[in-house]
N, C-alpha and C positions, 0 to 999 in steps of 0.2 A: 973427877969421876971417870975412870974407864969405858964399860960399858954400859949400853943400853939395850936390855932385851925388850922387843917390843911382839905381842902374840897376835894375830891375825887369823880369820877365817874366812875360809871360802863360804860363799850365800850367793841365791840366785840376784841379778840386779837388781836395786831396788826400784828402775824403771819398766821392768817387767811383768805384765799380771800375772799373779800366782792362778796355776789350776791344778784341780786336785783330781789324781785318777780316778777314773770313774769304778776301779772296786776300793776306794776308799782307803788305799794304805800308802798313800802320802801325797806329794805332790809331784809335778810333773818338770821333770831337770833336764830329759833327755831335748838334745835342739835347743835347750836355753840357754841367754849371755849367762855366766856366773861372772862373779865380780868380789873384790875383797871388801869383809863388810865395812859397811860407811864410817863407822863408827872407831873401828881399826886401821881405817885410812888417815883418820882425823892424828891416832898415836900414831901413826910413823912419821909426819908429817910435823908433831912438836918435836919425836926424838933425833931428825934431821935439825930443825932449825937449834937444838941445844948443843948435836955438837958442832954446826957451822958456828955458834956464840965460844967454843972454847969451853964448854961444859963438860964434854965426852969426845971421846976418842975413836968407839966404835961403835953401830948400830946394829944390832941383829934383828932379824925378822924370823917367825917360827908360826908354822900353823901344822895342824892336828887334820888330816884326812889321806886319802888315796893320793896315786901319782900325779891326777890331774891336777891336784892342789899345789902343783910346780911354779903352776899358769899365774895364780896371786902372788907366789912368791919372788917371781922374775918380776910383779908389777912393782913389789917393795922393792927388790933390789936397782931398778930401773927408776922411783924414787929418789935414790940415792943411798939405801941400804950397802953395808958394807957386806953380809957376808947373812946366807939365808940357811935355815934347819926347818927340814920337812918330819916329822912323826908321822910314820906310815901306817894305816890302817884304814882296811876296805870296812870294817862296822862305825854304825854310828856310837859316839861317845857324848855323854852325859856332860854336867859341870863338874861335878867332882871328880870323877875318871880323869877332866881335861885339866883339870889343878895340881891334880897330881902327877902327871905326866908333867906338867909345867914346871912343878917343884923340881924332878928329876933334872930339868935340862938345866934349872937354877943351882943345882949344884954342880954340875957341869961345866957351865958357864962361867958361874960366878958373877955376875952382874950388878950394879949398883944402883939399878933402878928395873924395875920394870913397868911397863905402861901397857894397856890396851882400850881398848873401844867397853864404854859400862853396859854394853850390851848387843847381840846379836840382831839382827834383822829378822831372821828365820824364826827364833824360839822367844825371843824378849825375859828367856831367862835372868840376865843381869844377877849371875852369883860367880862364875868362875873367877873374876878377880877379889872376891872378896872371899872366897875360900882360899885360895893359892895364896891371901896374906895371912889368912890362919893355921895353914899348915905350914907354912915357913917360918912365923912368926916372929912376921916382921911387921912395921904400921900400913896402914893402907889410907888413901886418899883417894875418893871416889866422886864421881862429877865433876872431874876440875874443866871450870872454865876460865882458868887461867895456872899457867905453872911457872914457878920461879924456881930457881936453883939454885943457892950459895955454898959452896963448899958441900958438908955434909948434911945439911939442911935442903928439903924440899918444901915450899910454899905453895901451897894450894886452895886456890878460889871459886868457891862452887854456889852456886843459884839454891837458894832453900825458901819455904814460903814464906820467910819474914823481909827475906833481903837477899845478900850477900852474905857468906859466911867464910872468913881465910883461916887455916890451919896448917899447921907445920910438924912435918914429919922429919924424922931421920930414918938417913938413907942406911944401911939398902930400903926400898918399903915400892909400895906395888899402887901403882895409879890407874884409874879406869877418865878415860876421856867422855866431855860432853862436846853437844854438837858446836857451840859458840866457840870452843878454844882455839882452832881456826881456821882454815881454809885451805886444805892438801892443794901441794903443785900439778901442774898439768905436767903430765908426762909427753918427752918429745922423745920424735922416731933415735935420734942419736942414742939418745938415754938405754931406749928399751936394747938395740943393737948391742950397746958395752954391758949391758946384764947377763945377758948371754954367756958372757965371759969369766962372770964374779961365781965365788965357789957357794954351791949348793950344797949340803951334807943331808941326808936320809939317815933318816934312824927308826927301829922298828920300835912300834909303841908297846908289843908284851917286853922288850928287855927292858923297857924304864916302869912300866906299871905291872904289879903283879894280875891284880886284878883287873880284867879290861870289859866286865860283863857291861853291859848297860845297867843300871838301878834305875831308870824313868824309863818306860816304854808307853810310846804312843800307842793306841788301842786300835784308833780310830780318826780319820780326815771327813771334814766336809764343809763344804761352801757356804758362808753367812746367808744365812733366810733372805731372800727379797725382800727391799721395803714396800710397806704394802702404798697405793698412790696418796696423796695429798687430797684432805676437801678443804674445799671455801667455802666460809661460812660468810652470812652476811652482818653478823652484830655478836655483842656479845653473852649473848641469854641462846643465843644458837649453839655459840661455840659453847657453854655449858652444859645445854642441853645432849650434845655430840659425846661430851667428853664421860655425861653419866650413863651414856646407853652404851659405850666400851666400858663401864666397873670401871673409869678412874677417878669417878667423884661420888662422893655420895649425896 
C-alpha cells in the first residue's frame, strides 16, 4: 500500500462550552480553542501506526475550510503526517459538497485507502464517509474498532448491538474510525517545530467541486431548555401520584 489519505476537520475543542450567539445564527468561535475533531484525530493516529508497521508509505492529511484550518493541519503533520492539503473556502460546506471535494483529491492522489473520524463533533452528521465511498465506488468500512491490513485486503472490526462484527474490504475503500480503535500520540514541542517545515499545498474548493452551494442550511441556533429541578418524593404512590398530575401516567 502506498498512500493513505486521511480527511480531517477543524471544530471547536471538545473541552470547550459551546455558546450560541445571542441572535441566534450559530455559535460562538471567535476567542475559542479549535482543535482537530476527536474523531479525526483517532484516523491519523491508525494511518501513522500502519505505515510505521510497513503497511504504507505515505500519510496524507486534508481538511476542507478557511486558512486558519492550517492550524489542524500542522497538528496532523506534527503527528507525524507526511505531507498536508488544505481546500480552501471561507463558506460553510455540507457532507456531500465535502465528499465530493474528497473524491476530487482521491483522484489526485490516488490513494489506497482512505480513513476518517465516522463523524464530526460539531454537526453529528456521520455521512461524508459514507458518501465519498458511494461516489467513488469503492467499499466502505465504518466504525472500525479495530483495523488490520493484508495486502489488498482491509479487515475491519466494529461494535454492533449483537456483539462484534469483522468484515473485509478491498482496498482502495474508505474507513470511518470509532472512539476505541485507539489512543492518538501526544504531540511534542520537537514534533510541532519540524511541521513547520513539511510541505503544506492549498487548493481552492470551486476548482475541484463545481457546485459548492450549501444543500443543508441551518435556519436557526439555540441553547437546550433548562432542566426543570428534581422532586423527592416519599414513597411510591407519591411518586405516581406526581408523575399523573404532569400527563405521564394515566
Amino acid at each position: 500500500m502506498e498512500k493513505i489519505l486521511v480527511c480531517i476537520k477543524r471544530v471547536v475543542d471538545y473541552n470547550v462550552r459551546i455558546r450560541v450567539k445571542p441572535d441566534g445564527t450559530g455559535v460562538v468561535t471567535d476567542g475559542v480553542k479549535m482543535s482537530v475533531n476527536p474523531f479525526d484525530e483517532i484516523a491519523v493516529e491508525e494511518a501513522l501506526r500502519l505505515r510505521e508497521a510497513g503497511k504504507a508509505s505515505e500519510v496524507i492529511v486534508a481538511t476542507i475550510g478557511d486558512s486558519e484550518s492550517q492550524q489542524q493541519l500542522r497538528t496532523g503533520l506534527a503527528m507525524g503526517a507526511d505531507r498536508a492539503i488544505l481546500i480552501e473556502t471561507a463558506a460553510g460546506v455540507d457532507p456531500l459538497t465535502a465528499a465530493h471535494a474528497f473524491r476530487a483529491l482521491v483522484e489526485q492522489e490516488n490513494p489506497d485507502l482512505v480513513i476518517m473520524g465516522k463523524q464530526a463533533i460539531d454537526d453529528d452528521c456521520n455521512q461524508t464517509g459514507q458518501m465519498l465511498a458511494a461516489i467513488w465506488d469503492r467499499p466502505q468500512a465504518t466504525f472500525a474498532s479495530k483495523l488490520e491490513v493484508e495486502g489488498s485486503t482491509a479487515r475491519v472490526t466494529r461494535e454492533v448491538d449483537a456483539g462484534l462484527e469483522t468484515i473485509e474490504v478491498d482496498l482502495p475503500a474508505v474507513v470511518t474510525t470509532d472512539l476505541r480503535l485507539n489512543e492518538p500520540r501526544y504531540v511534542k514541542l520537537p514534533d510541532i517545530m519540524k511541521a513547520k517545515k513539511k510541505p503544506l499545498e492549498t487548493l481552492q474548493l470551486a476548482d475541484l467541486v463545481s457546485d459548492t452551494g450549501e444543500q443543508i442550511v441551518a435556519t436557526h441556533w439555540a441553547t437546550p431548555a433548562a432542566r426543570s429541578k428534581g422532586v423527592m418524593v416519599s414513597s411510591v404512590d407519591e411518586l405516581l401520584g406526581a408523575l399523573k398530575d404532569k400527563g405521564l401516567l394515566a
